[in-house]
N, C-alpha and C positions, 0 to 999 in steps of 0.2 A: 504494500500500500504506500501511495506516497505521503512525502513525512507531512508534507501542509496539510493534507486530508486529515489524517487520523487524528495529528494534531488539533486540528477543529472539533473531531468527534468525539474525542477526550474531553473538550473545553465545554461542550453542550452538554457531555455526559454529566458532570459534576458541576456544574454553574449552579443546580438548585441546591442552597443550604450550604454553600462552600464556604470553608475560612478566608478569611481574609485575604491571602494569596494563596496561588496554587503553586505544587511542584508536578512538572509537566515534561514528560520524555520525547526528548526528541532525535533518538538515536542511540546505537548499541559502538560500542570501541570491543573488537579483540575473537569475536565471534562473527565468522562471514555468513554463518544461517540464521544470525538475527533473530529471529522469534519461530514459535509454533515447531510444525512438524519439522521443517526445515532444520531447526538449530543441532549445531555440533554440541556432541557432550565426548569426554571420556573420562571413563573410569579412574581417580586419581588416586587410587588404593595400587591401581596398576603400574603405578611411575617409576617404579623400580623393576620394574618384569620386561625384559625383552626390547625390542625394539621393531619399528616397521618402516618399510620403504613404501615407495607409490607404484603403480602401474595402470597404465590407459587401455580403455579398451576400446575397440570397434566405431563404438559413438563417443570417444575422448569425453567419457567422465571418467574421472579418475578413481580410482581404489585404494585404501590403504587402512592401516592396522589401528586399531583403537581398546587397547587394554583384552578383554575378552571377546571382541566384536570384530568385523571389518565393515568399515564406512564403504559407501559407495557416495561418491557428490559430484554436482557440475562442476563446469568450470567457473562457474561463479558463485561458487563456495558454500550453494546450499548444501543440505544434506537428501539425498536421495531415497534409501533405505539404508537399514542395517542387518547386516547378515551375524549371529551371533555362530562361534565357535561351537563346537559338540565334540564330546560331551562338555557341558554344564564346569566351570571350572577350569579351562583349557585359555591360553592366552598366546596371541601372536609375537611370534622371538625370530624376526628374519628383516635382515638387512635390506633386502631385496624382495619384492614382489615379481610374478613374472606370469603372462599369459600362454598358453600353448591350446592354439586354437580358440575353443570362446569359453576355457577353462582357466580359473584361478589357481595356482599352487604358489604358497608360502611355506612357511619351517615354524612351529611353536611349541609349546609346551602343553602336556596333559597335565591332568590336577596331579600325579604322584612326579612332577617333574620331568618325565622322560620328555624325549626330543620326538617329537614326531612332524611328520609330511601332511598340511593340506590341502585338500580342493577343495573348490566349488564352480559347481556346472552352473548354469543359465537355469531361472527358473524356482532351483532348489532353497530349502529355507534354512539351510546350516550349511556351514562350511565343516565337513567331516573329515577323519584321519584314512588316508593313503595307506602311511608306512608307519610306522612307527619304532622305537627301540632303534632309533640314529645318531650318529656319530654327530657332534659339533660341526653341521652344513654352514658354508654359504655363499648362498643361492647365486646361480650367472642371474641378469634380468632378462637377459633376451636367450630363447632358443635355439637349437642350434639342426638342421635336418631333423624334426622332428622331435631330439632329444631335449632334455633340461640338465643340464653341469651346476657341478657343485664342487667346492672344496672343503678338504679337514682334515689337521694334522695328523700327521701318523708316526711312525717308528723311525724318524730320523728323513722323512717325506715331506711331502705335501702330497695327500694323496687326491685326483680329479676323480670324482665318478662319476655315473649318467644314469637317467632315467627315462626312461617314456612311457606313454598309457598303457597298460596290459601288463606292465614287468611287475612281478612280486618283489623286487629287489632290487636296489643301486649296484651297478654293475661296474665293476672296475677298468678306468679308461686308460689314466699315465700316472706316472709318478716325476715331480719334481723334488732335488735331495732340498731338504728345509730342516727347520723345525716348529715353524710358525703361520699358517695360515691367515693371510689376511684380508684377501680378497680375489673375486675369479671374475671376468668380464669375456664375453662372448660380441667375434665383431663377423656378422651374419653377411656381411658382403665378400669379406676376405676368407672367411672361414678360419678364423684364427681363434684362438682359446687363452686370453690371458691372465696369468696368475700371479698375484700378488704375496709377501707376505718375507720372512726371515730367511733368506736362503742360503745354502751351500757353494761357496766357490766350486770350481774342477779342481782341488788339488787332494794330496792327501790326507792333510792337515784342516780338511774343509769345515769339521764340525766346529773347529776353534778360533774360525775364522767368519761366523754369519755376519751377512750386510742385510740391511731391508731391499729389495730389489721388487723390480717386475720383470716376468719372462712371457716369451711368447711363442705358441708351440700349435701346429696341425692336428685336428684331429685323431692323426696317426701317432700322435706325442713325438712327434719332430721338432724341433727348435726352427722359425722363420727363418732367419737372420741372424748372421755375427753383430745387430744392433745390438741381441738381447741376450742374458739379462742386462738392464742398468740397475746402476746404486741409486736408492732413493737417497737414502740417510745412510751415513758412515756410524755405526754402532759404538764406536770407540771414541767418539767425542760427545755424543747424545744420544740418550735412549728413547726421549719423547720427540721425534722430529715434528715440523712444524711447517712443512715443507710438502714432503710426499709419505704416502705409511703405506702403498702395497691397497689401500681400500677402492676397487676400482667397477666402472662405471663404464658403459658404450653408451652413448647419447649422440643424435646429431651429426655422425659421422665421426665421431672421435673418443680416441680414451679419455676417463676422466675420473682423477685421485684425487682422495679427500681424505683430512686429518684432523685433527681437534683446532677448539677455538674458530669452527670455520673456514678454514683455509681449504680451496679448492683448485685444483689444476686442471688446465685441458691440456690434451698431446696428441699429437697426430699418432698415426695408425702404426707409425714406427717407434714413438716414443720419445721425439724430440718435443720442446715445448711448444704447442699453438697455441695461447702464446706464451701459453704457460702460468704463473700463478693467478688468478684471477680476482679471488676472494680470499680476503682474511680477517680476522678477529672481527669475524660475524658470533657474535655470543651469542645471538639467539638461535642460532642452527644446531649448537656445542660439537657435534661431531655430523657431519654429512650420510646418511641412512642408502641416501640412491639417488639418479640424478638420470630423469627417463626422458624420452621425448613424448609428446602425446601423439596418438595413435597409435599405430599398431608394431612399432619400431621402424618405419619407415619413411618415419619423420613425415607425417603426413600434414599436417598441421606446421610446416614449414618454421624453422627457426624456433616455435615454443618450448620451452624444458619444463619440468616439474621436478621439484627438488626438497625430497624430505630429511627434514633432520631430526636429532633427538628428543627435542623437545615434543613430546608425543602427541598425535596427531597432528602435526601441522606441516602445511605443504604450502611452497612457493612457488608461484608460476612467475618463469621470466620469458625473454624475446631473446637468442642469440642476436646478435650484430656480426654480422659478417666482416664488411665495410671494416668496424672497429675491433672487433674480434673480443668482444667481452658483451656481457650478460645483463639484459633492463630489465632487474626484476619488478613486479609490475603487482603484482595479490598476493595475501596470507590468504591461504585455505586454513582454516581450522578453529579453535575455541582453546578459552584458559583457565585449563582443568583445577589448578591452585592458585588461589592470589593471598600471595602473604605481606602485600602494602600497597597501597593505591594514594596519589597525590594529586592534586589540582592545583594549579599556580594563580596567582592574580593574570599570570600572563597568557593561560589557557593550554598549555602544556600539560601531558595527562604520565604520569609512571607509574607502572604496573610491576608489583615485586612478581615474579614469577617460581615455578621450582627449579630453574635454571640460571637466570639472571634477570637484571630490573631494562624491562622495555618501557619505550618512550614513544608516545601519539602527540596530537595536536587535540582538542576537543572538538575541532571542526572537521578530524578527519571520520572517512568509513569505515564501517564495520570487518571490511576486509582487506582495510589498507594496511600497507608494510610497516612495520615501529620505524621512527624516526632515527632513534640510536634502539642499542642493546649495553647496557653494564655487565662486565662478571658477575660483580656483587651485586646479591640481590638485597634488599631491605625486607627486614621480617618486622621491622615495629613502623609505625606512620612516620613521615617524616617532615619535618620543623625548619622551617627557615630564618634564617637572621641576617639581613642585609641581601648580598650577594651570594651568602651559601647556605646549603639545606645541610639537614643533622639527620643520620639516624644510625640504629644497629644493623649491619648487614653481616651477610653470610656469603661467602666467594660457592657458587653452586649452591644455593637457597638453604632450606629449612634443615635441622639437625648435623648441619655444620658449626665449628665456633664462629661465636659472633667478632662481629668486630666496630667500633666506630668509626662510623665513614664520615666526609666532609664533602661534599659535592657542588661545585658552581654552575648554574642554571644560567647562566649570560646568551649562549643558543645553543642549538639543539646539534652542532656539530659532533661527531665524537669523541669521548674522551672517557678516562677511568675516574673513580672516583679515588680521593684523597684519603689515605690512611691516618689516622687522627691518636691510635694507640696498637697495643696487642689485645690478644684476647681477652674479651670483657670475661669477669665471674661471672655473668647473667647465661643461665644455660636456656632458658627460657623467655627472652623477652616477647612481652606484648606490646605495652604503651609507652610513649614515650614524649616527656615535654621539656621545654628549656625557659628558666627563671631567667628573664634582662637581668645582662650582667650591669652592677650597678657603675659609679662613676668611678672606680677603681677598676675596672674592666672583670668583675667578679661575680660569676655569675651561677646557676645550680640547673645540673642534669636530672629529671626525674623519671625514673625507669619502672615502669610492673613487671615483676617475675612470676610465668605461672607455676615455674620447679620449686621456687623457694616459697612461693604465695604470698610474697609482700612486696612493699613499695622501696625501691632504691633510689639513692641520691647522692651524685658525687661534683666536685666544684667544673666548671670551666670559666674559663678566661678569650677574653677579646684581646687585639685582634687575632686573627688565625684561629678562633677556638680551641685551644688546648686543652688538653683531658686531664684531670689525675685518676688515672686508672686505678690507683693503688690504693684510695679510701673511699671504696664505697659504704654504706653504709643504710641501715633501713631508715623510713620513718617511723618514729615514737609516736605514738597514740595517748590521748587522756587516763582510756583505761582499754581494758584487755577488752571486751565487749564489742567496742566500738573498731577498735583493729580488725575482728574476730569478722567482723563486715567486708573487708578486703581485700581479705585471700583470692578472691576472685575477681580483682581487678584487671579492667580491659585498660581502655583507654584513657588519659590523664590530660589535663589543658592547664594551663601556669595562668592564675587572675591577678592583676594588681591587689595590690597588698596581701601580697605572698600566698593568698586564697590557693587550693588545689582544687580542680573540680574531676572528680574521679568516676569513672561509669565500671559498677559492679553488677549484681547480681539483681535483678527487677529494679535497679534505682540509679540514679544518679545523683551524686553528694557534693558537696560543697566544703571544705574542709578551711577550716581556720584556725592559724598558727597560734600558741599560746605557750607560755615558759615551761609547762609540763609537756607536751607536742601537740599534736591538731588533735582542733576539737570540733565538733558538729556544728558548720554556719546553718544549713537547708540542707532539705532532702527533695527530691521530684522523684514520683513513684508510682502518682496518677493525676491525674488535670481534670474529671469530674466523678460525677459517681457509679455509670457502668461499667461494666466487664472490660470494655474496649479502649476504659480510659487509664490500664494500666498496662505497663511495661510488661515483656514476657525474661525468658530468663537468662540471657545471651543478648549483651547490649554493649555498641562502638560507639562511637561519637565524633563530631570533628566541630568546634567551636569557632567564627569567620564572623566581626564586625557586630558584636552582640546578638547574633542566632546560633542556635546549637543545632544542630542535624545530627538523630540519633536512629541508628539501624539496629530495628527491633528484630533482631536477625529469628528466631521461633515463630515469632506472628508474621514473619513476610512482607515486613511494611517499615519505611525511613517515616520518621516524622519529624518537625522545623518546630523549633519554640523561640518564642523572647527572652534570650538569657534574664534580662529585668524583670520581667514580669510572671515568668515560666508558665505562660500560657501557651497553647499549641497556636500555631501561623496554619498549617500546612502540612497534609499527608501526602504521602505516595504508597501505592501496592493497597490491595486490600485486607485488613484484619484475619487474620486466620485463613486464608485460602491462598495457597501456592501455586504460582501457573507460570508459564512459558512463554505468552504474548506479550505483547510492548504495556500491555498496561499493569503487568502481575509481577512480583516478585519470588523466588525459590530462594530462602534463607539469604537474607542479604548480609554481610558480615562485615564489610568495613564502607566508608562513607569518607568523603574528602568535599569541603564547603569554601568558595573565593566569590563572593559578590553575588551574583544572580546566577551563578551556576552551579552545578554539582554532577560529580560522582559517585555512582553504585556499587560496587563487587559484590554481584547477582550470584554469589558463590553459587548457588543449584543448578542454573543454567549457564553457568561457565562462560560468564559473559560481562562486562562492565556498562550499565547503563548511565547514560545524560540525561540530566536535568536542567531543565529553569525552572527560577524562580518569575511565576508570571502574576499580574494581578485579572482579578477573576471576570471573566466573561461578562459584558454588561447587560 
């Protein structure tokens, strides 16, 4: 629907008996199926299981892995259908997707673990297990006469096997001497079979001597060419190259290796650079999954690629550039299964902690538009600005990593990392987080919630440069035990003049004032009249912007707007008690970011970030 329509149909919906202003959506950031049947979800239980690549098929919708499921979506980033795994408990763990005729075969996991092979034909409502009880595959993406190649190490090898429909069994093709499997790419025009990974010189000494390389070898397991193998990475200066790693790809007419942090190469068909590195410290990729053309590997859809990385379900479609010889990536396919911080600037800049690293939008951008940057570090607590730079705890690879405080300057959206500010915090757990104005001695107090220790932390900083004393942290002191006892369950925190703390717990939000024995109870807001629906549920964030407070009643499904002053409600969004999918419904919303007349959601149920205004009510 387009967004001026709906938007109107919202404003007529709720014009009778409205507050005083409304808060009014007008647009989703980070989910390119947007609402209803359409929207991406994945499974975020699954973020640590497996991994999935993409493949096109016939009618270039794209395919790929999503925790225990496999999405099917357009090219424009709806969601299609979903085909779930069988049995029940089984989850997709393959590099590579790959079509053989107008069949799906991937590599995943059964529930007791084992490695197994599956399909899915046209038609059918699971994708079922092939083979099962398999060696550590992974998969070529493209076919090769009818068969499917695969590699995985073996006794001092790389061993390639093959497959086709009707075989009970992977059949053994060549052996390359290795000891490391890292990638196999199949180039259907030359008939070549390339294998990636730790390999063996020719000499005798070969075991003690691995490089990372690629080779290239006939069917016949013949070597092409005295090109091959090359060194990717010299092992005796670096273990983690950064460069090339052996993980390879046929896209486009060309091979193409990818390694962490992003980094992607193309190379011609011999394995010289074309033109060679192309992408790097893409964070939000972390490591490259497969890099397909859409259609049918025939590049039919001329110069498009599709390219998934780790970050689970999510796929980019870019343009090759021939002419320039690098890659206009152009859409994100997918949704964001984990948001562990969400920000809004005065200047309309949107960052999204993710379970990878912290992405960065515009609020004016689309639902399926690419982040503007990507950080390592992700932020797990909200984050705080002071002048030219923002504050928070981060995690280099997101949540149950150590934290760390980071210093970030938002001056534009070019790239860059953020600034390391200490080591590891004590805080194993942070939630909330706020910063007391350093007074005219540049002295100023970090306030942290912990939910491992289940109190409030506080430690000094200083202006300019923000500096930390990591080394005294220390709790808040309460009046009496009772009133602490209320805190354990502290979200989010906001720093008021005169040293006020305003704390959002457990059905409330409090108001804390400083006293010689420690804080003691200013207010409480808990309800605003006298039904059911004028109280708080039990999971509540906050973000406080120019005397309103925006609190996500994340159990009831609904943000609501108050008058700090007055703490009367302005303004709802989402409905009381009823969780939905559509532009107008909220699924557990959990964190909330408020700058002037705008706002953001993290629709944690629908793995999506909605926008908001602040609008005044229909006349």
């Amino acid at each position: 629907m387009n967004i001026a329509v709906w938007m109107f149909a919202w404003t007529m919906a709720i014009s009778v008996a409205a507050p005083a202003e409304q808060l009014v959506p007008i647009g989703v950031l980070g989910n390119s199926g947007q609402s209803g049947p359409t929207l991406l979800r994945v499974d975020p239980d699954t973020f640590g299981k497996g991994c999935s690549g993409v493949a096109a098929d016939r009618d270039d919708t794209l395919w790929f892995g999503a925790g225990g499921n496999i999405h099917r979506a357009s090219l424009n980033g709806s969601l299609i259908e979903t085909i779930p795994l069988e049995p029940a408990g089984s989850w997709v763990e393959s590099e590579n997707l790959v079509f053989l005729g107008d069949s799906l075969y991937f590599m995943g996991r059964l529930p007791n673990q084992q490695r197994a092979m599956f399909a899915h034909a046209p038609g059918e409502p699971h994708a079922t297990v092939k083979l099962a009880n398999l060696p550590l595959y992974r998969l070529a993406s493209l076919p090769l006469d009818g068969w499917l190649y695969a590699v995985a190490t073996g006794d001092g090898v790389l061993q390639v096997d093959r497959w086709k429909p009707g075989e009970d069994k992977w059949e053994h093709a060549m052996a390359v001497p290795g000891d490391a499997a890292c990638g196999i790419a199949v180039n259907p025009v030359q008939s070549r079979i390339y294998v990636g990974g730790r390999l063996f010189p020719d000499s005798q000494s070969a075991a003690s001597n691995p490089f990372l390389g690629v080779t290239a070898l006939t069917p016949q397991g013949q070597k092409v060419s005295d090109a091959f193998p090359f060194v990717c990475a010299d092992l005796t200066k670096s273990m983690v190259p950064v460069r090339y790693s052996g993980r390879l790809f046929w896209a486009g007419g060309a091979l193409w290796d990818a390694t962490w942090h992003g980094f992607t190469t193309r190379l011609s068909p011999e394995g010289d650079p074309d033109p060679g590195t192309l992408e790097q410290w893409r964070h939000e990729w972390v490591l490259v999954n497969q890099i397909t053309d859409l259609g049918d590997g025939t590049n039919k859809l001329t110069g498009v690629l599709a390219c998934a990385g780790q970050a689970k379900g999510t796929i980019y479609l870019g343009h090759w550039l021939s002419t320039t010889k690098r890659v206009d990536w152009f859409r994100r396919i997918g949704c964001l299964p984990t948001i562990t911080s969400l920000w809004l600037t005065s200047e309309g800049e949107v960052t999204v902690g993710s379970q990878t690293c912290q992405l960065w939008w515009r609020f004016e951008d689309a639902a399926d538009a690419l982040p503007r940057k990507a950080e390592l570090h992700s932020a797990i607590t909200p984050l705080t600005r002071r002048g030219d730079m923002g504050l928070s705890l981060s995690a280099e690879g997101g949540p149950g990593k150590p934290t760390t405080p980071i210093a970030n300057t938002w001056k534009d959206m070019a790239r860059h990392e953020a600034t390391r500010l200490a080591d590891d915090t004590p805080l194993k757990s942070p939630v909330g987080l706020t910063v007391k104005d350093p007074t005219a001695d540049g002295t100023g107090w970090l306030y942290v919630s912990d939910a491992d220790t289940r109190r409030i932390w506080r430690t000094k900083i200083w202006r300019p440069g923000l500096t930390l004393d990591n080394e005294r942290w220390k709790t808040l002191d309460f009046v009496d035990a009772g009133l602490e006892a209320q805190f354990q369950t502290a979200t989010d925190l906001a720093w008021l003049p005169g040293d006020n703390l305003l704390v959002a717990a457990e059905k409330q939000i409090v108001c804390l004032r400083p006293t010689d024995d420690g804080y003691a109870l200013a207010w409480r807001l808990h309800q605003w009249g006298t039904d059911d629906q004028s109280r708080f549920g039990t999971r509540l964030r906050m973000c406080l912007d120019a005397g309103r407070l925006l609190v996500a009643d994340t159990d009831r499904h609904r943000v609501l707007l108050f008058d700090l002053a007055t703490r009367g409600l302005i303004a709802q969004f989402g409905q009381t008690d009823q969780p939905g999918d559509d532009l107008w419904h909220l699924n557990q919303p959990t964190l909330v970011s408020l700058a002037g007349d705008r706002a953001v959601v993290a629709d944690a149920g629908n793995q999506r970030v909605m926008k908001l205004v602040i609008m005044l009510p229909h006349p």
